[in-house]
C-alpha positions as CSV (number, residue, x, y, z in Angstrom):
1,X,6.2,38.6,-65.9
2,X,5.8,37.2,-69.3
3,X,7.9,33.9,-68.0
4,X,6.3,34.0,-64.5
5,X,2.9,33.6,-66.1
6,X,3.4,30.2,-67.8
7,X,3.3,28.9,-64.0
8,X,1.1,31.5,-62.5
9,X,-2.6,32.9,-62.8
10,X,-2.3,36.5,-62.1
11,X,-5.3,38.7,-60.4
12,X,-3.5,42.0,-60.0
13,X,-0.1,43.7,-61.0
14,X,1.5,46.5,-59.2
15,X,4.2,48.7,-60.3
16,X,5.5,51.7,-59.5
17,X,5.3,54.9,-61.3
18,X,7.8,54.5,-64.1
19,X,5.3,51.7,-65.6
20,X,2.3,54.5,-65.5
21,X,1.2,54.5,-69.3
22,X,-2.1,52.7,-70.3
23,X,0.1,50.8,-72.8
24,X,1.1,48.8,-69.6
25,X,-2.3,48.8,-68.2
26,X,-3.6,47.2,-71.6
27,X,-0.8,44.5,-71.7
28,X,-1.3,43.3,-68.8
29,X,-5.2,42.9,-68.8
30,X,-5.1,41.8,-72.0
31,X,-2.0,39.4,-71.9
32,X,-2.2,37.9,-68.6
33,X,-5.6,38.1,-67.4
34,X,-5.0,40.6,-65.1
35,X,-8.2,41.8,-63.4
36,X,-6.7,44.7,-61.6
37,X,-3.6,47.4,-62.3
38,X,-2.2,48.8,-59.4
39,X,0.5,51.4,-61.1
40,X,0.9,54.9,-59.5
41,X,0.0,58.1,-61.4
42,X,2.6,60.0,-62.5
43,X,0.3,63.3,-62.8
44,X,3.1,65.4,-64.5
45,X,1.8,68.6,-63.6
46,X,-1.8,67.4,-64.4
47,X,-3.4,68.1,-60.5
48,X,-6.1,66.4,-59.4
49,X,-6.9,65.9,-63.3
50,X,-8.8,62.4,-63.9
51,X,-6.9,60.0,-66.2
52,X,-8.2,60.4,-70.0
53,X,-7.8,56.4,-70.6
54,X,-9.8,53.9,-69.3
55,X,-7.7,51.4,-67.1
56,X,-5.9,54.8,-65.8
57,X,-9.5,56.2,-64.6
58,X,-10.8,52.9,-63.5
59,X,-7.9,52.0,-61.4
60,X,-8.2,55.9,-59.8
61,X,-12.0,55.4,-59.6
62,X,-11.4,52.1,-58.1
63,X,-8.8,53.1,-55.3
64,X,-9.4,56.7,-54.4
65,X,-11.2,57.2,-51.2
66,X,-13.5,54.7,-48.4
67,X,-16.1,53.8,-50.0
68,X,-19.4,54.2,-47.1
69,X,-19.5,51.3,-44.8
70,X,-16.0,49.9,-45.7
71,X,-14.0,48.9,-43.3
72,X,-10.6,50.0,-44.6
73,X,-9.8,53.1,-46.4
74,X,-8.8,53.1,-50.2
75,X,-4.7,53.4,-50.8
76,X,-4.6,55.3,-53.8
77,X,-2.2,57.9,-52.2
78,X,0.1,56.4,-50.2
79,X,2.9,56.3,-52.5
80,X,5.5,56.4,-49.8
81,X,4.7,53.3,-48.8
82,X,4.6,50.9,-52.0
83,X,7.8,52.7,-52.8
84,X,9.2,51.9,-49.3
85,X,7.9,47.9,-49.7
86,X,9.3,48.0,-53.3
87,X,12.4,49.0,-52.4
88,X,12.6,46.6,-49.4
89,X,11.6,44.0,-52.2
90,X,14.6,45.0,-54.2
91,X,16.7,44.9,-51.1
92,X,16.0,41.3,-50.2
93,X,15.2,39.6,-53.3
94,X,18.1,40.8,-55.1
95,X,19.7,39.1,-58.4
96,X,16.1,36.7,-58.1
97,X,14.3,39.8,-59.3
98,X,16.3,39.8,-62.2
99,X,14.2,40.7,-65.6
């Protein structure tokens, strides 16, 4: 990302679960410009617990339920799916990944 970002303005990250820490939240606000963090929880046993650190709670605050008159519904819980579309990422892009 860190190469990528000499070429590119970022506006959001996502990740999957193994980059949940707000140390990774934090980089890439601060480093990139990253307006939002899309990163799964990893709730290790915590339940329905909200996140003690603030990008953590804003980004569950952010993408938890349909907010009243919205069109869509929010997509904090469909981890099935961004794990599905990254591994069909990984699939197809290969090597290019690469990192």
């Amino acid at each position: 990302m860190a190469q990528a970002s000499l070429a590119v303005t970022w506006d959001r990250a996502l990740d999957d679960a193994a980059f949940d820490s707000e140390q990774h939240h934090r980089y890439y606000r601060e480093n990139f410009g990253v307006r939002y963090t899309v990163i799964l929880l990893n709730r290790r046993n915590h339940g329905h617990e909200w996140p003690k650190t603030t990008y953590r709670r804003q980004m569950v605050k952010r993408f938890r339920k349909k907010l009243t008159g919205a069109r869509h519904r929010r997509v904090l819980g469909h981890r099935w799916q961004v794990e599905s579309a990254f591994s069909r990422h990984k699939q197809r892009l290969g090597s290019s990944l690469g990192g």
